[in-house]
Kinemage of the C-alpha trace (Angstrom):
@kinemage 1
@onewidth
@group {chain A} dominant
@subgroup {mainchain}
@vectorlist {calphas} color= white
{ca unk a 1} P -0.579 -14.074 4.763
{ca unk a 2} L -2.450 -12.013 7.386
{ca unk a 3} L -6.376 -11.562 8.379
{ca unk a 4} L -8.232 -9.092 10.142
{ca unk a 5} L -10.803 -10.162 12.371
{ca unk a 6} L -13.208 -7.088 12.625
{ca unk a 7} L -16.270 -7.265 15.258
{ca unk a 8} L -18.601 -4.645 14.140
{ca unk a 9} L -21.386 -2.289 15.673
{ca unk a 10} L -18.879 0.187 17.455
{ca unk a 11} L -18.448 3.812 17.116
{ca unk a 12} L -15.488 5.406 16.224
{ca unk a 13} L -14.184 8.137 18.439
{ca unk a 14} L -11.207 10.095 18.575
{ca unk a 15} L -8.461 11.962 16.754
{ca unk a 16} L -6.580 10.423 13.969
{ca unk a 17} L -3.671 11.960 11.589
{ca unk a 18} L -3.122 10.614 8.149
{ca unk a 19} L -0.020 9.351 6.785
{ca unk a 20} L 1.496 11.127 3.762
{ca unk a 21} L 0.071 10.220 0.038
{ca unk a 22} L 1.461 6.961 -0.901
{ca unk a 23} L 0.695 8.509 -5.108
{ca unk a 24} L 3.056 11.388 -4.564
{ca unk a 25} L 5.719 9.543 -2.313
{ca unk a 26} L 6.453 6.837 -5.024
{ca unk a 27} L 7.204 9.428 -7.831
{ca unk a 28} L 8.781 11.948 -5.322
{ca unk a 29} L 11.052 8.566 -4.693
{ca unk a 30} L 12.062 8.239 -8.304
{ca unk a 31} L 12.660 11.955 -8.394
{ca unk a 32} L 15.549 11.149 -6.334
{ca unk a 33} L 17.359 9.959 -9.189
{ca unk a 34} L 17.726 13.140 -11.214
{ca unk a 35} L 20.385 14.630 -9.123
{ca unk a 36} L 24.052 13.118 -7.682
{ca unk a 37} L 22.847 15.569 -4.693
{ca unk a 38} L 20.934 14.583 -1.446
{ca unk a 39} L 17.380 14.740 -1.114
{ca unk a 40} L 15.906 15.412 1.825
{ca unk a 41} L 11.820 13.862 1.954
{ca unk a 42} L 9.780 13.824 5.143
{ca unk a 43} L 6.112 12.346 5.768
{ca unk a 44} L 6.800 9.326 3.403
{ca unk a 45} L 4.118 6.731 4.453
{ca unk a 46} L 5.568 3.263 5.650
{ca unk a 47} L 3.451 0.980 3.656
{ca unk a 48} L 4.628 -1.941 1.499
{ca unk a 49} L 4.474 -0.048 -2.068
{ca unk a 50} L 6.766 2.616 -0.234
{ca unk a 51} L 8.582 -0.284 1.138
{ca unk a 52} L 9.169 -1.831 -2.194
{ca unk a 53} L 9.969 1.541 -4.793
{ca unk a 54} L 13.076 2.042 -2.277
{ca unk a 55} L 13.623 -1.836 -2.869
{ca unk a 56} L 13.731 -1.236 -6.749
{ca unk a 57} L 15.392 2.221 -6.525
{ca unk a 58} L 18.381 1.084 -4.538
{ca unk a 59} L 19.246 -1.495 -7.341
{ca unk a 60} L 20.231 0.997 -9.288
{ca unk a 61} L 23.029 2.714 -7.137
{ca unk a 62} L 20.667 4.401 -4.798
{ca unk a 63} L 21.667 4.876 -1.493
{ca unk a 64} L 18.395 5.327 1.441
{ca unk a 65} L 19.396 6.991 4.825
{ca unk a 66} L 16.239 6.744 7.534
{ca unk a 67} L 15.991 9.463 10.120
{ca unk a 68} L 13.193 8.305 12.083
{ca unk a 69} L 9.540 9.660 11.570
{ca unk a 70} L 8.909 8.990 8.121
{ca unk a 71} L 12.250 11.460 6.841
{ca unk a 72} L 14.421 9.681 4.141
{ca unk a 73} L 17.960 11.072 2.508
{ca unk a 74} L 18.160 9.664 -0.795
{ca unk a 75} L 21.624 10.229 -2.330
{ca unk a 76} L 21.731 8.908 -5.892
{ca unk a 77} L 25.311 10.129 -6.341
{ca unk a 78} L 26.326 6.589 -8.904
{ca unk a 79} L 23.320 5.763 -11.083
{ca unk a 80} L 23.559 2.336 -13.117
{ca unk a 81} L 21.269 1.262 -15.089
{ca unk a 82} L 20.613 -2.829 -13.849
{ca unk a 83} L 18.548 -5.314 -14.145
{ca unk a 84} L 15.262 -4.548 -11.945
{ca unk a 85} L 13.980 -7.062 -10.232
{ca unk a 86} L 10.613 -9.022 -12.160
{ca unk a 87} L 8.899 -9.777 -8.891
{ca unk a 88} L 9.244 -6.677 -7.280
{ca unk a 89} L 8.018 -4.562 -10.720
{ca unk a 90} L 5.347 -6.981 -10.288
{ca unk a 91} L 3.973 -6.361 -7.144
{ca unk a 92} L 3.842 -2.446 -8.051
{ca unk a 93} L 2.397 -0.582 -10.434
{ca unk a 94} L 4.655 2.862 -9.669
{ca unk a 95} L 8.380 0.431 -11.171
{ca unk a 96} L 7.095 2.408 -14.470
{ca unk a 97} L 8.308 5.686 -12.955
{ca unk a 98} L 11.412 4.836 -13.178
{ca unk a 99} L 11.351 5.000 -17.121
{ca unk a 100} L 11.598 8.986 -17.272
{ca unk a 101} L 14.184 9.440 -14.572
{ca unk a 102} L 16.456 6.465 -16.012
{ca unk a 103} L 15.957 8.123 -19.136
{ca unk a 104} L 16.842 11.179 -18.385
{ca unk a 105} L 20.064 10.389 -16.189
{ca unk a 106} L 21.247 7.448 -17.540
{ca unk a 107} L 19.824 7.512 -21.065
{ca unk a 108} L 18.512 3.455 -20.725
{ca unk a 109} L 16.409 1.723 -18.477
{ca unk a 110} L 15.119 -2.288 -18.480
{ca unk a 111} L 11.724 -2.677 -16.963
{ca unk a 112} L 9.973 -5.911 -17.077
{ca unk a 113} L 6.382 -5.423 -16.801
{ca unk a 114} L 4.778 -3.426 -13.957
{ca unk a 115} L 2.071 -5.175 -11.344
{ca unk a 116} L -0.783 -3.109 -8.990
{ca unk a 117} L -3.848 -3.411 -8.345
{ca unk a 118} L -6.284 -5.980 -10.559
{ca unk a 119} L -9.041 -3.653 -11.480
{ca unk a 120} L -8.783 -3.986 -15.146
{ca unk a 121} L -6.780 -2.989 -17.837
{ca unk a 122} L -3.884 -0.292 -17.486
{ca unk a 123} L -2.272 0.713 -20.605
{ca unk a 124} L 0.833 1.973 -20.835
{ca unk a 125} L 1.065 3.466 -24.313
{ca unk a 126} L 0.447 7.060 -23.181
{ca unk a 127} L 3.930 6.971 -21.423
{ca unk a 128} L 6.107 5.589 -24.224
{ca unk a 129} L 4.096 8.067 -26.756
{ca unk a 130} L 5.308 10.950 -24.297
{ca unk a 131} L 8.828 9.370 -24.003
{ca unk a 132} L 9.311 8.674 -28.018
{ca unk a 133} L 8.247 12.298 -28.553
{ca unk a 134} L 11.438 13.694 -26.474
{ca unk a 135} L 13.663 11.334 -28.297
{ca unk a 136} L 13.435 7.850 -26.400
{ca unk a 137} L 13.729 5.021 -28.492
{ca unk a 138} L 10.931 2.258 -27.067
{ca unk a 139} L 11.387 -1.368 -27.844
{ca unk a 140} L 8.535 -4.216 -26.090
{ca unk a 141} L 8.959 -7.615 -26.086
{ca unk a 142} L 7.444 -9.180 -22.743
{ca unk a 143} L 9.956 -6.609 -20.952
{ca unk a 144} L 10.690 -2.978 -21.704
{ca unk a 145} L 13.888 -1.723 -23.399
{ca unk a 146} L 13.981 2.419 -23.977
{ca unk a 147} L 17.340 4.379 -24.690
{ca unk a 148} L 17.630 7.587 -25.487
{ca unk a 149} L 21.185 9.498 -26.562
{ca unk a 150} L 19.672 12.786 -26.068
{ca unk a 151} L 16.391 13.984 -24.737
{ca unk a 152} L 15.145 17.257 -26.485
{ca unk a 153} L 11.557 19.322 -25.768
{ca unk a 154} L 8.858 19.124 -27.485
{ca unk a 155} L 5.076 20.041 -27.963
{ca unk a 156} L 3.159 16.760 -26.415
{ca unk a 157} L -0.121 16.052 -26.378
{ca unk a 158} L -1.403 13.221 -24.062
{ca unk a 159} L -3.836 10.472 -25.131
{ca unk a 160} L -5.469 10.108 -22.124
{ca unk a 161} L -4.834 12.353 -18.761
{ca unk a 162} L -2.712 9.661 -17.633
{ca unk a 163} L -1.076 10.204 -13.609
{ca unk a 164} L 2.243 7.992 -14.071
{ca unk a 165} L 2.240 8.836 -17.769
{ca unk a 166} L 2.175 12.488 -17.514
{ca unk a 167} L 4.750 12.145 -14.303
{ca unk a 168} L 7.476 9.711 -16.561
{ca unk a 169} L 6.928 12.733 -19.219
{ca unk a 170} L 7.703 15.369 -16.665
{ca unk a 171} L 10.344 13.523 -15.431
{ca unk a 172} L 12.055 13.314 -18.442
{ca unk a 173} L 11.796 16.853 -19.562
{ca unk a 174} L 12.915 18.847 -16.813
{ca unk a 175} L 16.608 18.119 -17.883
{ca unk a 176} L 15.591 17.916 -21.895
{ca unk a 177} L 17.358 20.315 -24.017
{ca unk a 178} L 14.414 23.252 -25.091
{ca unk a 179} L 11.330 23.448 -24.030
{ca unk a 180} L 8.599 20.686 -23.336
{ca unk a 181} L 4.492 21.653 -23.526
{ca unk a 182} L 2.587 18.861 -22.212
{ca unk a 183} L -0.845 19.222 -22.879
{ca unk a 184} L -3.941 17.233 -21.163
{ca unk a 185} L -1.475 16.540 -18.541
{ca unk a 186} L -2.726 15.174 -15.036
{ca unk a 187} L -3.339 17.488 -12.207
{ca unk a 188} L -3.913 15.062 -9.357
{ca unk a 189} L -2.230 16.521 -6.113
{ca unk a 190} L 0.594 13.927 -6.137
{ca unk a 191} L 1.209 15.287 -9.764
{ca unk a 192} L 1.186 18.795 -8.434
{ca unk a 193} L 3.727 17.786 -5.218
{ca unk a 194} L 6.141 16.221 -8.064
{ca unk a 195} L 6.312 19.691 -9.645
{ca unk a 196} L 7.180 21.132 -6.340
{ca unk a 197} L 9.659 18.743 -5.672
{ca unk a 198} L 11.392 19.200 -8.752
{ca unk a 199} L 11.561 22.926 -9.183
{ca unk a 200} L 13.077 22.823 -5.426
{ca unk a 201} L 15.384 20.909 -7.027
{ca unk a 202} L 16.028 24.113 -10.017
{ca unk a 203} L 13.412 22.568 -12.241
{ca unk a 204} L 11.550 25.254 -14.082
{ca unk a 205} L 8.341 24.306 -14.528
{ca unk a 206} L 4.961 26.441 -14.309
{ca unk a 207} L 1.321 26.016 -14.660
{ca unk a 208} L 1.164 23.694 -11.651
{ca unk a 209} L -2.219 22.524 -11.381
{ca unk a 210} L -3.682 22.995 -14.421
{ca unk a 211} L -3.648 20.394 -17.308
{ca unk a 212} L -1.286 22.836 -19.305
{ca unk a 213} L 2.417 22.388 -17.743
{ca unk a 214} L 5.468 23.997 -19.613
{ca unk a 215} L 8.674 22.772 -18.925
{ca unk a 216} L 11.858 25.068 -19.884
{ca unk a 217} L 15.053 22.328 -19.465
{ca unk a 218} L 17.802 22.910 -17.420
{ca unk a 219} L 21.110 21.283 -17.498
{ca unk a 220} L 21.030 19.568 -14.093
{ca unk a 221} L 19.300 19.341 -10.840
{ca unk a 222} L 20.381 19.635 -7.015
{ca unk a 223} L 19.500 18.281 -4.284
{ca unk a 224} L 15.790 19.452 -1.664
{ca unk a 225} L 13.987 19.407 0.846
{ca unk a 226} L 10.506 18.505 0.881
{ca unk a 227} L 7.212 17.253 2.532
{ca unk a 228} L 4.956 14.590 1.482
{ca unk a 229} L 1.761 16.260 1.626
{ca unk a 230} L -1.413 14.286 3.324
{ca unk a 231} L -2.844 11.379 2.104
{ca unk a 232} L -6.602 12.680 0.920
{ca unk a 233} L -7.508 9.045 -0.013
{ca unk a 234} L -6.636 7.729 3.667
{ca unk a 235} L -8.779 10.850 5.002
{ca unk a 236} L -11.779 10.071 2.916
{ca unk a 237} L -11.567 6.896 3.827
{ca unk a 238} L -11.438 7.324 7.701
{ca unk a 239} L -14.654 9.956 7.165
{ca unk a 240} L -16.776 7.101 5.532
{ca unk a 241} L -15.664 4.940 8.695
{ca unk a 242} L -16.845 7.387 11.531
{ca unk a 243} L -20.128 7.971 8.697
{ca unk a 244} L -20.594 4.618 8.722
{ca unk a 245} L -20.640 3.688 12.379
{ca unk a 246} L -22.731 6.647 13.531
{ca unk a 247} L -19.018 8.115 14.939
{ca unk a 248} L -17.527 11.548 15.592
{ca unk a 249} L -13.893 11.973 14.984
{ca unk a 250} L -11.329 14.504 13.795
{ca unk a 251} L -8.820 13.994 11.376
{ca unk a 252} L -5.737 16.448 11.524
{ca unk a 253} L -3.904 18.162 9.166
{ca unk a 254} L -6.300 16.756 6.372
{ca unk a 255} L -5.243 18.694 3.046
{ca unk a 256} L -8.594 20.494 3.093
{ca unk a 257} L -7.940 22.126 -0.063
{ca unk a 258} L -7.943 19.103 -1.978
{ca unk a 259} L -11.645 17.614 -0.712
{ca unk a 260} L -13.847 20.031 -2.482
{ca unk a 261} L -14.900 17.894 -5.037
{ca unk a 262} L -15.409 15.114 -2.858
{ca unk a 263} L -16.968 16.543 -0.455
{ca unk a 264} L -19.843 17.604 -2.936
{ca unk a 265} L -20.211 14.016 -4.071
{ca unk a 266} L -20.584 13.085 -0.246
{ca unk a 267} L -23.311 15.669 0.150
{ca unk a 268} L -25.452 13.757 -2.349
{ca unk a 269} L -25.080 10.557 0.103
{ca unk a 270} L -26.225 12.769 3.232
{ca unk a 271} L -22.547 12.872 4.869
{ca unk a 272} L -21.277 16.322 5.650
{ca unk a 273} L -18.404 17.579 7.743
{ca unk a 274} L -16.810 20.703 9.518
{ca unk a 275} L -13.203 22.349 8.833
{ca unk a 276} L -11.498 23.946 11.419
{ca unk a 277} L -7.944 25.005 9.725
{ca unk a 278} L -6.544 22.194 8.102
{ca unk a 279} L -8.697 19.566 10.242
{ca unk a 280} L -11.778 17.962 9.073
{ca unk a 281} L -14.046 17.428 11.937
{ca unk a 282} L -17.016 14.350 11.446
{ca unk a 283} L -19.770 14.896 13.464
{ca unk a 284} L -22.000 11.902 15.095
{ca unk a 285} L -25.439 12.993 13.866
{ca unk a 286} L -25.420 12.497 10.274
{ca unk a 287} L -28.952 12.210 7.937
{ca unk a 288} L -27.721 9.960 5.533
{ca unk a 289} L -30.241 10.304 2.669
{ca unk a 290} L -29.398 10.588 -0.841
{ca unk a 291} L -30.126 13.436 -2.719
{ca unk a 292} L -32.079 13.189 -5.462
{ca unk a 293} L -31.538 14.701 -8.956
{ca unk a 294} L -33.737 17.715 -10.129
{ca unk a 295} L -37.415 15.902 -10.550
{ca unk a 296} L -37.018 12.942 -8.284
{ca unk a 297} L -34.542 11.179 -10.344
{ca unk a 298} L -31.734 8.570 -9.178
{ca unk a 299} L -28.275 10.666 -8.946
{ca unk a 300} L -24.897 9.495 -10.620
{ca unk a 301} L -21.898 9.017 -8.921
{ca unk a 302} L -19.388 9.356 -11.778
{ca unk a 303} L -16.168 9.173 -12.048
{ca unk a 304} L -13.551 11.061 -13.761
{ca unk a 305} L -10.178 12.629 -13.817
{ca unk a 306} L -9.044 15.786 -11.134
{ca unk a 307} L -10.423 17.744 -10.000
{ca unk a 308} L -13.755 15.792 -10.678
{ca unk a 309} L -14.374 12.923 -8.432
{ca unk a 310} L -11.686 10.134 -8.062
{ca unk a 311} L -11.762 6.712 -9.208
{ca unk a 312} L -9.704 5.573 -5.792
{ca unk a 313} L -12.687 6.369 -3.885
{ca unk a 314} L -15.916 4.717 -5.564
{ca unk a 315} L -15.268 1.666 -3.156
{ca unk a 316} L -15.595 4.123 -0.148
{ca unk a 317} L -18.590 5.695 -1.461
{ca unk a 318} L -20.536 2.586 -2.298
{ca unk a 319} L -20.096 1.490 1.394
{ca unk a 320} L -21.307 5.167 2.564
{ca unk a 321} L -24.364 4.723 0.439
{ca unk a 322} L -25.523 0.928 1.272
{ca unk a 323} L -25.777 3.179 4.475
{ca unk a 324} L -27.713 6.027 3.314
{ca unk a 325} L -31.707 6.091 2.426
{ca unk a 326} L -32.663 5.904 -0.890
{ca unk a 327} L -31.460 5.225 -3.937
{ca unk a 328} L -28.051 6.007 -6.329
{ca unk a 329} L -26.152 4.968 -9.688
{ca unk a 330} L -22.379 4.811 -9.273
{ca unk a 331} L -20.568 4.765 -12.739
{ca unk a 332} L -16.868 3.736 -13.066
{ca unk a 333} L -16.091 4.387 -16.342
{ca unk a 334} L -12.294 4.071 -16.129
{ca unk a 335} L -12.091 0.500 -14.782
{ca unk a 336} L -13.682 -2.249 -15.845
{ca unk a 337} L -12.958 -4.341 -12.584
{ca unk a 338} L -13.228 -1.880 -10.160
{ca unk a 339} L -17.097 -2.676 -9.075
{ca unk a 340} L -16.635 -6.652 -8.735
{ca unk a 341} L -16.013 -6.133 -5.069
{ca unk a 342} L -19.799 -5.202 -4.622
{ca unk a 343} L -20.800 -8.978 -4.610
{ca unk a 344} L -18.829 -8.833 -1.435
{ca unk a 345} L -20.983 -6.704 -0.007
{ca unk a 346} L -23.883 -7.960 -0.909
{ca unk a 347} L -22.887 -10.946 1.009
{ca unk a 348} L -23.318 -8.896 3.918
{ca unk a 349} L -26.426 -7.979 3.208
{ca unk a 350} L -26.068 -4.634 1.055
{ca unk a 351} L -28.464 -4.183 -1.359
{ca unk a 352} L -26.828 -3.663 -4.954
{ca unk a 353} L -27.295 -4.471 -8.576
{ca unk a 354} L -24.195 -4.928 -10.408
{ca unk a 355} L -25.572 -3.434 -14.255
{ca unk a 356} L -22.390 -4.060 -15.928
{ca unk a 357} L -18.398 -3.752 -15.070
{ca unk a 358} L -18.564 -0.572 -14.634
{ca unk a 359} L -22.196 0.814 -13.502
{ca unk a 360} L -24.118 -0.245 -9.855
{ca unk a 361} L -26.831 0.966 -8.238
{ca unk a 362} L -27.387 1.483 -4.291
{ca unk a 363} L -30.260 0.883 -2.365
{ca unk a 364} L -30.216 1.571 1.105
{ca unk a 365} L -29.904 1.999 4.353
{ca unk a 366} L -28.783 -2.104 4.419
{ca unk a 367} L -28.168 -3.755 7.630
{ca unk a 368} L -25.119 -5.547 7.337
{ca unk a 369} L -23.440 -8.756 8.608
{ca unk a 370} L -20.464 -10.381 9.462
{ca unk a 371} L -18.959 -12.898 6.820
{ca unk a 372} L -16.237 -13.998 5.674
{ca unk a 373} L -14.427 -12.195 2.585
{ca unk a 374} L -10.961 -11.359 0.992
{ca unk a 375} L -9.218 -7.988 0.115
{ca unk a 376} L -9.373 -8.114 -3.637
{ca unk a 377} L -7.103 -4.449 -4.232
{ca unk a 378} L -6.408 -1.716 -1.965
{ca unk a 379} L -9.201 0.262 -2.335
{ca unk a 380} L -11.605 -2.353 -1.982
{ca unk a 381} L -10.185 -3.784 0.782
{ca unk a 382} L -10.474 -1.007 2.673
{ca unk a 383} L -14.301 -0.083 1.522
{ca unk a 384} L -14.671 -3.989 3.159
{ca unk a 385} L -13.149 -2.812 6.157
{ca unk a 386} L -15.620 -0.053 6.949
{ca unk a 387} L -18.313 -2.248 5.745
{ca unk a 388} L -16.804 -4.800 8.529
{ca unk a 389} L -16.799 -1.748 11.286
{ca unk a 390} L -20.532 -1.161 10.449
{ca unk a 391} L -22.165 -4.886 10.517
{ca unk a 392} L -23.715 -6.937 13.364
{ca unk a 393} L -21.037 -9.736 14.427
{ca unk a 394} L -17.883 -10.751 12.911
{ca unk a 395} L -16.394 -9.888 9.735
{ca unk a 396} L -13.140 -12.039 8.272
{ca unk a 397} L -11.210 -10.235 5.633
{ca unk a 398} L -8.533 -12.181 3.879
{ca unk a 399} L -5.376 -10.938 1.839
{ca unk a 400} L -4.990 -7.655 3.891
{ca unk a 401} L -1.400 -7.237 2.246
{ca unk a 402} L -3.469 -5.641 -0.078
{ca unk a 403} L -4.992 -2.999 2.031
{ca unk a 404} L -1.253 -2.758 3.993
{ca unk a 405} L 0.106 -1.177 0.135
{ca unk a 406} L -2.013 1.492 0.111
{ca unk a 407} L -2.687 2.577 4.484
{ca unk a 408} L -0.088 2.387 6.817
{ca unk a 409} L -0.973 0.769 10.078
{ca unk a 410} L -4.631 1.344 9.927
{ca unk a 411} L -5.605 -1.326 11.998
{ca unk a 412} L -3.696 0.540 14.712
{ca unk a 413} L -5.234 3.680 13.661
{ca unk a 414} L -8.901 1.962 13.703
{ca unk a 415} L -7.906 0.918 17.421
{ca unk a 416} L -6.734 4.055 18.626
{ca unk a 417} L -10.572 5.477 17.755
{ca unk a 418} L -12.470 2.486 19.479
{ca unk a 419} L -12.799 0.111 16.668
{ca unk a 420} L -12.079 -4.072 17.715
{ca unk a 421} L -9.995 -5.044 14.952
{ca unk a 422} L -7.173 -7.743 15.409
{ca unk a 423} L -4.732 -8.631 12.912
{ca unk a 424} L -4.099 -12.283 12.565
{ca unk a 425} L -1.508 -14.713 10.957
{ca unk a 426} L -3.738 -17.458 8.610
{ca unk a 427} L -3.376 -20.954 9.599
């Protein structure tokens, strides 16, 4: 297990570039496996969720050829259906994308239970209700059994606006006999890039983007060539660091079109930045005070699913605001674990109330300290890193295998724009 050791107080400064989105890379991986053909995917992020998906995906026949710079051929000419391995479904949450491609070319799949982050509970039933509709039979008992002789369209209508759930449905009904409406379907940009990917590969799917997608079946696929598109999570995140330590930095090739929502939300804290092209450019002198709602009152930060604001970055935002004057409700309605982190920060000094699982509220500016905390999930461990850049002294954060899932190399990154970060083996 590994440490960072994080002395605070130190602008950032500099140019950074992030990595490609780990959320479209792991279903763009299990893509792979609807064609005997090559595919061809650059910009895939090295990170330990990647890391493990090719793990789980060469199991099954897969074969991974690595040309340097983040470009992968994936030939998944032989596909048998195996038994995947329990410990690596367990350390990812993504081993449930594998359920609509299996089904789809192989017409079975075995999954024992999928792992991720700890942030409260994840249901699955919206995938095997999308799966049973095109034919799958589902069978649970501790593990997951589906087959399916023959996958038809149909009309489907999502529970929830499930990400992996409307992906495994997509998945599965590119290749389905007829035609396939999903309705309430994600839109998330990593949902969007899986379209792409598939109708390179002669998929014929259209309303991209919207939470309507129709989905005319085609007999097979062949293989693409595509690009992982930027990682918006990894570029919000690196904003809230330079907000955080008073720093100026530019972040290139940033997927601007994808921050317009956030970037509202930020407003509210005080935070604003520039766009040149597709850079975002952070600027030193930032106010930092919340906006109020209409009448004085304390705004809500809520969450909700794209293009509203995303649940992957409350942690960031929290951090931004124990930064910012005056005061703000953040409401996480999706997870009910997602705001335990905040006693972490409080530790440091931060001024929050924790109302209930799912609601704080932010007073600041806080002057933080150094202490001594772990990485609870990815997203939280890296909201305690940028609290860590922006405290007096030393910060010690724990379990960073966590944060290394979700950011590749960013304590590298983080040194390459000023900050003193070490990584360290634990005695």
């Amino acid at each position: 297990m590994e440490k960072f050791i994080v002395d605070g107080g130190v602008s950032l400064r500099g140019e950074i570039t992030p990595a490609g989105n780990k959320n479209a890379a792991l279903p763009l991986l299990a893509a792979t496996l609807l064609t005997r053909e090559p595919v061809l995917l650059h910009n895939v992020p090295d990170i330990r969720d990647v890391r493990d998906m090719r793990k789980l995906i060469a199991s099954l026949g897969v074969t991974f050829e690595d040309l340097g710079g983040g470009s992968w051929r994936v030939t998944a000419s032989d596909v048998r259906p195996a038994d995947l391995d329990p410990d690596l479904c367990s350390r990812i949450r993504a081993s449930i994308l594998l359920a609509g491609p299996m089904l789809a070319r192989a017409g079975s799949v075995h999954l024992p239970p999928p792992g991720g982050d700890v942030i409260g509970r994840r249901r699955l039933d919206t995938h095997f209700l999308a799966l049973s509709a095109l034919g799958a039979k589902v069978h649970y008992r501790r593990s997951l059994d589906l087959q399916a002789r023959r996958l038809e369209g149909a009309e489907i209508l999502l529970d929830e606006a499930s990400v992996t759930g409307t992906e495994n449905a997509i998945m599965a009904a590119v290749t389905a006999k007829g035609k396939t409406i999903v309705r309430n379907a994600a839109s998330e940009p990593h949902v969007q890039e899986l379209c792409h990917l598939l109708n390179a590969m002669g998929a014929r799917i259209s309303g991209i983007g919207s939470n309507t997608l129709v989905i005319e079946g085609v007999d097979s696929l062949h293989g693409a060539e595509f690009t992982v598109g930027p990682d918006y999570l990894e570029v919000v995140s690196y904003i809230g660091a330079a907000v955080v330590t008073r720093g100026e930095i530019r972040i290139r090739n940033a997927g601007v079109r994808y921050l317009d929502m956030i970037r509202m939300v930020f407003r509210r804290l005080g935070v604003h930045w520039e766009v040149e092209g597709d850079d975002v450019i952070v600027p030193a002198r930032q106010r930092l005070k919340i906006q109020p709602d209409l009448g004085g009152a304390i705004p809500e930060i809520k969450t909700n699913i794209w293009p509203a604001f995303p649940t992957d970055l409350m942690s960031i935002a929290i951090v931004v605001a124990t930064q910012s004057r005056g005061n703000v409700l953040f409401h996480n309605w999706m997870f009910e674990g997602r705001m335990y982190f905040t006693d972490k920060l409080k530790s440091m000094g931060a001024q929050i109330i924790l109302c209930d699982p799912h609601r704080c509220l932010v007073s600041g500016p806080s002057r933080l300290y150094g202490e001594k905390v772990e990485s609870p999930d990815i997203r939280a461990g890296m909201a305690l890193v940028l609290a860590a850049l922006a405290a007096e002294g030393t910060t010690t954060i724990r379990n960073v295998g966590q944060i290394d899932r979700g950011y590749e190399r960013v304590d590298e990154k983080l040194r390459s724009l000023g900050a003193r970060i070490q990584r360290l083996e634990e005695k």
